[in-house]
Structure formats: structure tokens, C-alpha cells
Backbone as XML, in Angstrom:
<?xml version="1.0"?>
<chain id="A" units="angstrom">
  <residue number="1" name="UNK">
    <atom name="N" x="27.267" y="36.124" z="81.284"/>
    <atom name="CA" x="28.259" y="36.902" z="80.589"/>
    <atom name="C" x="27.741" y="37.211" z="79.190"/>
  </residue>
  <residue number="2" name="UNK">
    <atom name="N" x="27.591" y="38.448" z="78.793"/>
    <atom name="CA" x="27.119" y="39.162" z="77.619"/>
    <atom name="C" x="28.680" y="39.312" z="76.313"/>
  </residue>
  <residue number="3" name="UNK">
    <atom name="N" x="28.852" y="38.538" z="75.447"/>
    <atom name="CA" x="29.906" y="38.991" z="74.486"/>
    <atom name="C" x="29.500" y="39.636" z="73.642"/>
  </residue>
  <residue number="4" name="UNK">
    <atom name="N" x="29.552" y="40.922" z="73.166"/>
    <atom name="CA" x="28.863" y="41.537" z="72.012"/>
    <atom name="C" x="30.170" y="41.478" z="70.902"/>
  </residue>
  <residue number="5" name="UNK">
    <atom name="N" x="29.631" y="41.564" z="69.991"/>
    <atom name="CA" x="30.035" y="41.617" z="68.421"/>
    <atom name="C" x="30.047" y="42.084" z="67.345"/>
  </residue>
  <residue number="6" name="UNK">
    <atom name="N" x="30.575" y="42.435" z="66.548"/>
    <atom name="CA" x="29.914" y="42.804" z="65.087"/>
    <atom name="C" x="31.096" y="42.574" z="64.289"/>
  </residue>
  <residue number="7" name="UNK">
    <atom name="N" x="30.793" y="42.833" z="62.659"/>
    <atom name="CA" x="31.108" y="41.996" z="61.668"/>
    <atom name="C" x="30.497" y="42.876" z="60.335"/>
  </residue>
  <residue number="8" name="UNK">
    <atom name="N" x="31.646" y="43.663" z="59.543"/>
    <atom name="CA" x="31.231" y="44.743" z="58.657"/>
    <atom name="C" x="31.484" y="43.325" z="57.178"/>
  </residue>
  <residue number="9" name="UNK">
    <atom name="N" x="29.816" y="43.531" z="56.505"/>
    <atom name="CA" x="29.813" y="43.137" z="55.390"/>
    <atom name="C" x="29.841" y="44.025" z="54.070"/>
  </residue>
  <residue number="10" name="UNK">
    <atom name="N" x="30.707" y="43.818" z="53.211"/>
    <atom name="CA" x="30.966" y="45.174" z="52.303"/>
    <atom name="C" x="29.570" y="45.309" z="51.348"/>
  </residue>
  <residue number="11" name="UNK">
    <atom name="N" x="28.820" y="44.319" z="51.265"/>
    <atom name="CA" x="27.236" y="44.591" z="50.639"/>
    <atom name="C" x="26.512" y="45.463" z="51.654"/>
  </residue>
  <residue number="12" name="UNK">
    <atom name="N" x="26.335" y="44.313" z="52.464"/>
    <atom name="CA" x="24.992" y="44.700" z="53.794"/>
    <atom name="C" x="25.515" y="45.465" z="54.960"/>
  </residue>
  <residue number="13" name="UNK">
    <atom name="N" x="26.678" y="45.814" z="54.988"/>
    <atom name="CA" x="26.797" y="46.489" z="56.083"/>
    <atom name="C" x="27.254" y="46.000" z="57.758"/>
  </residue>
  <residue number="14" name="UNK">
    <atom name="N" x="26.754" y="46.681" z="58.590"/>
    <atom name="CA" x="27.242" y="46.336" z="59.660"/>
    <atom name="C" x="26.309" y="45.144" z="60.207"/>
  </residue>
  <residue number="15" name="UNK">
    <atom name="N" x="26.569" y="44.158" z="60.945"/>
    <atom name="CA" x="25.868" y="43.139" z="61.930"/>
    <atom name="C" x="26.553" y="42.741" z="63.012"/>
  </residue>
  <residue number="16" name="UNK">
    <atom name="N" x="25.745" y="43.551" z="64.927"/>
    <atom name="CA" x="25.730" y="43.313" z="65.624"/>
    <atom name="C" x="24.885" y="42.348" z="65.976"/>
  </residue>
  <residue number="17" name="UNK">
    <atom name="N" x="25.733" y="41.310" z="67.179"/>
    <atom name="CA" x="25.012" y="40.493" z="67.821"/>
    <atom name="C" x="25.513" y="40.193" z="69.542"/>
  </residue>
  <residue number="18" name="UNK">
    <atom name="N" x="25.226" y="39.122" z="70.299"/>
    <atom name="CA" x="25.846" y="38.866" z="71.757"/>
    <atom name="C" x="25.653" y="37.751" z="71.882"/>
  </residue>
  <residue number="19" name="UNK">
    <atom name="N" x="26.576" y="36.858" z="72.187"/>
    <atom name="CA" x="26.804" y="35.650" z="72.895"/>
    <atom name="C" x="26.518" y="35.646" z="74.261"/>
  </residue>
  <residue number="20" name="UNK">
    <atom name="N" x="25.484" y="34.930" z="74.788"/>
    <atom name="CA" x="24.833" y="35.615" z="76.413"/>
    <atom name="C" x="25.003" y="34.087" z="76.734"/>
  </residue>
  <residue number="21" name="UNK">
    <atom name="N" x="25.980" y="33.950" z="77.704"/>
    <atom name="CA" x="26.655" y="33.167" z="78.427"/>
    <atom name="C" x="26.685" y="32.624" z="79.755"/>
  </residue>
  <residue number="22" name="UNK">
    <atom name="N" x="27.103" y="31.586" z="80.364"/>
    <atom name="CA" x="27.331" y="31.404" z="81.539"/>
    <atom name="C" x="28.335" y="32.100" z="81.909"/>
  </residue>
  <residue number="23" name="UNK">
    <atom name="N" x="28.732" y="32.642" z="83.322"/>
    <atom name="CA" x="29.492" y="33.000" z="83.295"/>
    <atom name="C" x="30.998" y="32.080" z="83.544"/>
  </residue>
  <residue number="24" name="UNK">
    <atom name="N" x="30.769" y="30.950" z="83.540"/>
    <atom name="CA" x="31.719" y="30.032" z="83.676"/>
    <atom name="C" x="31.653" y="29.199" z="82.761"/>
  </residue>
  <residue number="25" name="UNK">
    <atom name="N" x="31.532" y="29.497" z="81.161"/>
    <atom name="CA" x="30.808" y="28.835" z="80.099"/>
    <atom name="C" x="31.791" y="27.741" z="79.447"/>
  </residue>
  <residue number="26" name="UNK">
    <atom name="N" x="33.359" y="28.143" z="80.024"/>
    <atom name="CA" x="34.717" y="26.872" z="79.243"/>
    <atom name="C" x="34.897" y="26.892" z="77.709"/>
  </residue>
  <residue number="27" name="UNK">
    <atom name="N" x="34.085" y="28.079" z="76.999"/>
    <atom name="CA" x="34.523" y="27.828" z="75.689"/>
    <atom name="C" x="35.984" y="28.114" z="75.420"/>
  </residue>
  <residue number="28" name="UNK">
    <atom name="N" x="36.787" y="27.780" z="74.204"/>
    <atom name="CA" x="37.780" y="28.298" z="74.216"/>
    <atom name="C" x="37.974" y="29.770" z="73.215"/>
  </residue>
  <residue number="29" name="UNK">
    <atom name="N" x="38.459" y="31.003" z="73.057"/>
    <atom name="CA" x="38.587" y="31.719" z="72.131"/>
    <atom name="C" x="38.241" y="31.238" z="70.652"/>
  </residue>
  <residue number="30" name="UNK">
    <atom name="N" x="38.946" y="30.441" z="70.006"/>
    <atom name="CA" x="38.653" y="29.805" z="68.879"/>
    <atom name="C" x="37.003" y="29.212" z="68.895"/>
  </residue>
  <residue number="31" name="UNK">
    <atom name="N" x="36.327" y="28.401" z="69.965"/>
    <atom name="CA" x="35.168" y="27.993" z="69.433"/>
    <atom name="C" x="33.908" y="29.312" z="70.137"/>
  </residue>
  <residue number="32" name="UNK">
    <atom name="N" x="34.251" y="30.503" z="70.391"/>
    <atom name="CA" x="33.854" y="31.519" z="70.821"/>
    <atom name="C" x="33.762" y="32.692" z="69.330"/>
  </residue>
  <residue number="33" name="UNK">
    <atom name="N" x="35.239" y="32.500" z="69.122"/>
    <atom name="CA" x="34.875" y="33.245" z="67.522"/>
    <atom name="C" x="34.178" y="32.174" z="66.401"/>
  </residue>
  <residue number="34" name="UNK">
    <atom name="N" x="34.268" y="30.589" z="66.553"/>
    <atom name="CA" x="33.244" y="30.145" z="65.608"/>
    <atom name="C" x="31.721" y="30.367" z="65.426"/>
  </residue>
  <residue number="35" name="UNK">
    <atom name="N" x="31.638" y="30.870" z="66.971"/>
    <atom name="CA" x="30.329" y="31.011" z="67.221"/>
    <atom name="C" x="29.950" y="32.303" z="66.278"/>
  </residue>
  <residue number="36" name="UNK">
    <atom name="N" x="30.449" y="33.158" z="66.901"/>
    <atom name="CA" x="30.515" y="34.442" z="66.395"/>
    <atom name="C" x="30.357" y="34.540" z="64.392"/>
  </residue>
  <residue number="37" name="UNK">
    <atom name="N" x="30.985" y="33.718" z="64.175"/>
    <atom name="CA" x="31.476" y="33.716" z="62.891"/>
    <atom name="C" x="29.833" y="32.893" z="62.261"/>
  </residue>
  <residue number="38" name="UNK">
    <atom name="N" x="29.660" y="31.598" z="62.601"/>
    <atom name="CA" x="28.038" y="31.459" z="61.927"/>
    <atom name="C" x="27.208" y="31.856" z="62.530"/>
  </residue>
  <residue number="39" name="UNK">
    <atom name="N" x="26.608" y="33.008" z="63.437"/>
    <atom name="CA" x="25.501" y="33.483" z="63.467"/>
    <atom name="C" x="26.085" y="34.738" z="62.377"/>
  </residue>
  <residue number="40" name="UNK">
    <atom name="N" x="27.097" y="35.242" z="62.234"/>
    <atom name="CA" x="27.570" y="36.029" z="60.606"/>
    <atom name="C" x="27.222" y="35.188" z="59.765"/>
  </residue>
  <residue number="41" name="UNK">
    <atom name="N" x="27.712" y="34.379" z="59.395"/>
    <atom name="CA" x="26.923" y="33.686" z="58.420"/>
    <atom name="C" x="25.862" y="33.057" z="58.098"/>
  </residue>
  <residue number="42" name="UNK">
    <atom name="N" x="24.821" y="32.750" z="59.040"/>
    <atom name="CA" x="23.335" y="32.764" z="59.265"/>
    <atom name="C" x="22.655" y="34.093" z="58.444"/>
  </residue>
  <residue number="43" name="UNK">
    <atom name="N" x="23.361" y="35.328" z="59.174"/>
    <atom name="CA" x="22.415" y="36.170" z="58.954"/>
    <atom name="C" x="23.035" y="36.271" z="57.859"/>
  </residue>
  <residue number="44" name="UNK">
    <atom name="N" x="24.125" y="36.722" z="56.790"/>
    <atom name="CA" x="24.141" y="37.188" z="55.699"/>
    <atom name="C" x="23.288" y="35.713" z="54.136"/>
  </residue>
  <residue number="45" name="UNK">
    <atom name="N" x="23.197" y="34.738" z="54.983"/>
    <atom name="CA" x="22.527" y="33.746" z="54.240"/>
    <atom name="C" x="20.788" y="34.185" z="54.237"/>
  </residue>
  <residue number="46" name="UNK">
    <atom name="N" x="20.268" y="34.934" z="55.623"/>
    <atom name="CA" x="18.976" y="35.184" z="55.430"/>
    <atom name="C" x="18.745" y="36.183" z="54.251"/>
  </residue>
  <residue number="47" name="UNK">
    <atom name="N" x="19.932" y="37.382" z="54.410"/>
    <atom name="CA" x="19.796" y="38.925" z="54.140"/>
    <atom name="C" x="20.148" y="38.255" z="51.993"/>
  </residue>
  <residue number="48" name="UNK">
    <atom name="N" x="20.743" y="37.189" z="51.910"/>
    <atom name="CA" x="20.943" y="37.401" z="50.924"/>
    <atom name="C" x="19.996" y="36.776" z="50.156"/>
  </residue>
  <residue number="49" name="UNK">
    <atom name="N" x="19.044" y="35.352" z="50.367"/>
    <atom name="CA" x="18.264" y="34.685" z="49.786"/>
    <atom name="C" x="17.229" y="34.502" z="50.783"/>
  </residue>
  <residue number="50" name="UNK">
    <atom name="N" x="16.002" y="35.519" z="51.432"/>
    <atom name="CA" x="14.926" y="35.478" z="52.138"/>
    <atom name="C" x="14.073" y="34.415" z="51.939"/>
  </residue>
  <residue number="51" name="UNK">
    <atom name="N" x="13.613" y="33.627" z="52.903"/>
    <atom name="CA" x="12.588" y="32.834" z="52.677"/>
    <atom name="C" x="11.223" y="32.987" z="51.437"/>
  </residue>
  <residue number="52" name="UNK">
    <atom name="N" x="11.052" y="31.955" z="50.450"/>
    <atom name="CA" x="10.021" y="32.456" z="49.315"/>
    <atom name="C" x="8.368" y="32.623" z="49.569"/>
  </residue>
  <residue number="53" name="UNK">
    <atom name="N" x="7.859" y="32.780" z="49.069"/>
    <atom name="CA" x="6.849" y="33.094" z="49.258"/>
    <atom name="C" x="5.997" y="32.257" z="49.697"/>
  </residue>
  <residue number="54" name="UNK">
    <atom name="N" x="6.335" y="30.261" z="49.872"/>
    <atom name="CA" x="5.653" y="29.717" z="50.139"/>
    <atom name="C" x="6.246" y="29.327" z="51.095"/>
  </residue>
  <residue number="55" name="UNK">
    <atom name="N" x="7.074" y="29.746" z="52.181"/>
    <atom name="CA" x="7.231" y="29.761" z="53.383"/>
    <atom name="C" x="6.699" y="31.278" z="54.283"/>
  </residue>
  <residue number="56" name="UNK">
    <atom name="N" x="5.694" y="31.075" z="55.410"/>
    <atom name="CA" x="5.638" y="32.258" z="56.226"/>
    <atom name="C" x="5.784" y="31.419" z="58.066"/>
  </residue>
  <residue number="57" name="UNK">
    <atom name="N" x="6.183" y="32.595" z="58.239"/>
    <atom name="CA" x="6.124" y="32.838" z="59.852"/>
    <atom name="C" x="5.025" y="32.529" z="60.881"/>
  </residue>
  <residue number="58" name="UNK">
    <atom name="N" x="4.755" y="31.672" z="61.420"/>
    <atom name="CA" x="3.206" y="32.060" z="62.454"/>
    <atom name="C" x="3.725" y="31.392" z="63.824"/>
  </residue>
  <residue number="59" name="UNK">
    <atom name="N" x="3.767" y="32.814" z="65.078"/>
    <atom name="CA" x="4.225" y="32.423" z="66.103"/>
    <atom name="C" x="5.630" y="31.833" z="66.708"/>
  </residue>
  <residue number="60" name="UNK">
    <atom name="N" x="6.451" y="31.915" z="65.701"/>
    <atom name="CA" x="7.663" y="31.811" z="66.035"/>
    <atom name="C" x="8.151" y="30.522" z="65.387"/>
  </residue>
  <residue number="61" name="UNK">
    <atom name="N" x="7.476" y="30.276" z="64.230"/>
    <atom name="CA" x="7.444" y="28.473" z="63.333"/>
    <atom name="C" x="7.316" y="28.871" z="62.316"/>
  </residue>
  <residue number="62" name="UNK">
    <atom name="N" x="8.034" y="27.968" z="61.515"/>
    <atom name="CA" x="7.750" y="28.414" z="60.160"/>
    <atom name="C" x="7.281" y="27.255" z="59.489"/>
  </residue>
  <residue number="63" name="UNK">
    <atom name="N" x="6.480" y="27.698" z="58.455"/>
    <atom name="CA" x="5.375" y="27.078" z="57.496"/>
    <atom name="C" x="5.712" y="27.086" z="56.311"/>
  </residue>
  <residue number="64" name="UNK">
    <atom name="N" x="5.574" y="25.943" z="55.382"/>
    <atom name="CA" x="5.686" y="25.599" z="54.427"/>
    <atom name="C" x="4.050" y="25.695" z="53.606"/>
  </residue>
  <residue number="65" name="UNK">
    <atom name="N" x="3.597" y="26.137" z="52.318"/>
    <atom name="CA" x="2.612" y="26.382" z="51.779"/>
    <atom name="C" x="2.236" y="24.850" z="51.377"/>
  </residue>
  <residue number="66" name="UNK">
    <atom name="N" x="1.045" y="24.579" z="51.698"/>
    <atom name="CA" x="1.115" y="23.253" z="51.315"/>
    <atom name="C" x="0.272" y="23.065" z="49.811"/>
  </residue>
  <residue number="67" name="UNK">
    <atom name="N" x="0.849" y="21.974" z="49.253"/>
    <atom name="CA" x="0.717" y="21.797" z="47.884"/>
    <atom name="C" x="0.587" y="20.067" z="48.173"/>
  </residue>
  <residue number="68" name="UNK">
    <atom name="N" x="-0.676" y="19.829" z="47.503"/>
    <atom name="CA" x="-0.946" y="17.958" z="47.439"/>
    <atom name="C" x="-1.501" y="17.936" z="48.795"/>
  </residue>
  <residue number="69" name="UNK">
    <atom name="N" x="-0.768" y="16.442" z="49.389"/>
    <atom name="CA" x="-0.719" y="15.916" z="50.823"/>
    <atom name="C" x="-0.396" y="16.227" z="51.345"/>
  </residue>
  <residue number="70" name="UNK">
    <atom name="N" x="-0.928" y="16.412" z="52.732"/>
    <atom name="CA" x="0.439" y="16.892" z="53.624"/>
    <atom name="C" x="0.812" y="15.623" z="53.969"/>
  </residue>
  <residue number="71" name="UNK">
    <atom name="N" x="2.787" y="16.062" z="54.636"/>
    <atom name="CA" x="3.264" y="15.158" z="55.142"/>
    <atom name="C" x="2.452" y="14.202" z="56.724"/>
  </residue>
  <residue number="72" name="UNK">
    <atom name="N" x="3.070" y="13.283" z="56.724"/>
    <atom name="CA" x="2.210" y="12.118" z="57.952"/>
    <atom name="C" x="2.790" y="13.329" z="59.017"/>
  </residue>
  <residue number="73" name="UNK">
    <atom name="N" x="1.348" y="13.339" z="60.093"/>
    <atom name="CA" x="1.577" y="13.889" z="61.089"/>
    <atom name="C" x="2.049" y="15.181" z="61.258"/>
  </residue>
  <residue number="74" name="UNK">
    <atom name="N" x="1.856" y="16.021" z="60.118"/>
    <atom name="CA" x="2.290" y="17.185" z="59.669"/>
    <atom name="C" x="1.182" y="18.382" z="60.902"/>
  </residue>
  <residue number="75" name="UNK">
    <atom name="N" x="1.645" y="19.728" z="61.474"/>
    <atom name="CA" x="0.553" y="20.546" z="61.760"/>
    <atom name="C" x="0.434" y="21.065" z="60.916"/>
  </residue>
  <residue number="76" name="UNK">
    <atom name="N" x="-1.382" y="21.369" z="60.818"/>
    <atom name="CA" x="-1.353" y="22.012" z="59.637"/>
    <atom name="C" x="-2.086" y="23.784" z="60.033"/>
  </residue>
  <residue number="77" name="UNK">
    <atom name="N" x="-1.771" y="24.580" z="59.179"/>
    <atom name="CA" x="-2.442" y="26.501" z="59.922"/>
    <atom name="C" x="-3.033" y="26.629" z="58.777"/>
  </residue>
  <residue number="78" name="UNK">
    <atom name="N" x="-4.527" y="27.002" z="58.464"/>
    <atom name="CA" x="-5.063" y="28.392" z="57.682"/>
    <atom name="C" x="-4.589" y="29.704" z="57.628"/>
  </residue>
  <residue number="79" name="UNK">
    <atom name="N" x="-4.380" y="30.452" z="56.477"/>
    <atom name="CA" x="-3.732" y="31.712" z="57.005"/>
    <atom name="C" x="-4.389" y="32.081" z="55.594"/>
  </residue>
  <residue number="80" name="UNK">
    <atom name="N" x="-5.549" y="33.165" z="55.432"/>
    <atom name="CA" x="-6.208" y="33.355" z="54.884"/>
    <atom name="C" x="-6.463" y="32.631" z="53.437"/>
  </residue>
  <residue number="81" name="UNK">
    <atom name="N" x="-7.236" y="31.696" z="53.660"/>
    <atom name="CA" x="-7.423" y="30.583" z="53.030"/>
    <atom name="C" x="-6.720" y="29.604" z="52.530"/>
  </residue>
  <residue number="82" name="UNK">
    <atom name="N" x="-5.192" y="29.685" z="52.781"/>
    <atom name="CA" x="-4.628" y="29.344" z="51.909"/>
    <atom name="C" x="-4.120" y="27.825" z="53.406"/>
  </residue>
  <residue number="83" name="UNK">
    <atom name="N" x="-3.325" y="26.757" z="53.060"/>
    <atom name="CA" x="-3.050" y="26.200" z="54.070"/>
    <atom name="C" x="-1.831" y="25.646" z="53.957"/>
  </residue>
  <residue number="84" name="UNK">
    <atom name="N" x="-0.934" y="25.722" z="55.174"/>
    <atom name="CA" x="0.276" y="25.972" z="55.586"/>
    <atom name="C" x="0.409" y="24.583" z="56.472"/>
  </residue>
  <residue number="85" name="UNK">
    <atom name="N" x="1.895" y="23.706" z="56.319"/>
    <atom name="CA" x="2.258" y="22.532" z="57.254"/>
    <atom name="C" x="3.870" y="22.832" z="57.860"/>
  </residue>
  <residue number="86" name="UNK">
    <atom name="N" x="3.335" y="22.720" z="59.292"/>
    <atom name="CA" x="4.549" y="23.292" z="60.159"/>
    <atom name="C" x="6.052" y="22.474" z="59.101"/>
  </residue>
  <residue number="87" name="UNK">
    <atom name="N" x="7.197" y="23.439" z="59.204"/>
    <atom name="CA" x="8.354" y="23.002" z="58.661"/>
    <atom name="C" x="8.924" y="22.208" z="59.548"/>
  </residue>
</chain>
């Protein structure tokens, strides 16, 4: 079961999304619109304060710029010279 959504922010505008479901999933209305309600607030938390510059993306993980030690047991990525420990 596909629930689609959206949610007009008076800064950013419109944000569609879908709750893709079982179709026998037992939520109730109320914890169906909570859902609804923090992936809205997920995204207007990305759209408003983006990850900084010493966090990037690689492969679907995100990386922290590493500075000192890395943490115990940390992965660690090169990403043009610079070196990155999985978050």
C-alpha cells in the first residue's frame, strides 16, 4: 500500500513523499500522520541546516572529515587526499 503526501512549508515550499506499506500494516491514523509529520520534519531540518563541509556522502554513508585519531574501529575512505571515518 502506497500513502502519498505532502506538506506546504511557507519558506521551502511544497514536500511530497509515500509511506509504502504492507498492505495489512495495523497502523492507526494518528501514528500514520506521525509518520508523515517527521519525515516533514526530517526534511525541513536537512533543507534548513545542510550537512558542513566536513561531512560528505560516499555510497550511501556518510563521513565525517577526520581530524587527529580516528575513532577505535572506525572505517576509514580517501577522497581526494583528504581522509574521511564512516559516521
Amino acid at each position: 500500500m502506497k500513502i502519498d503526501f505532502e506538506f506546504i512549508h511557507p519558506v521551502h515550499g511544497k514536500f511530497r513523499d509515500a509511506l509504502n506499506l504492507p498492505d495489512n500494516h495495523g497502523y492507526t491514523d494518528a501514528e500514520l500522520d506521525a509518520m508523515k509529520q517527521q519525515r516533514f520534519t526530517n526534511w525541513v531540518a536537512v533543507v534548513e541546516a545542510p550537512p558542513s563541509d566536513d561531512t560528505i556522502e560516499i555510497e550511501g554513508e556518510t563521513y565525517s572529515k577526520l581530524e587527529g585519531v580516528p575513532p577505535t574501529g572506525a572505517i576509514l575512505k580517501e577522497v581526494d587526499g583528504i581522509w574521511y571515518y564512516k559516521v
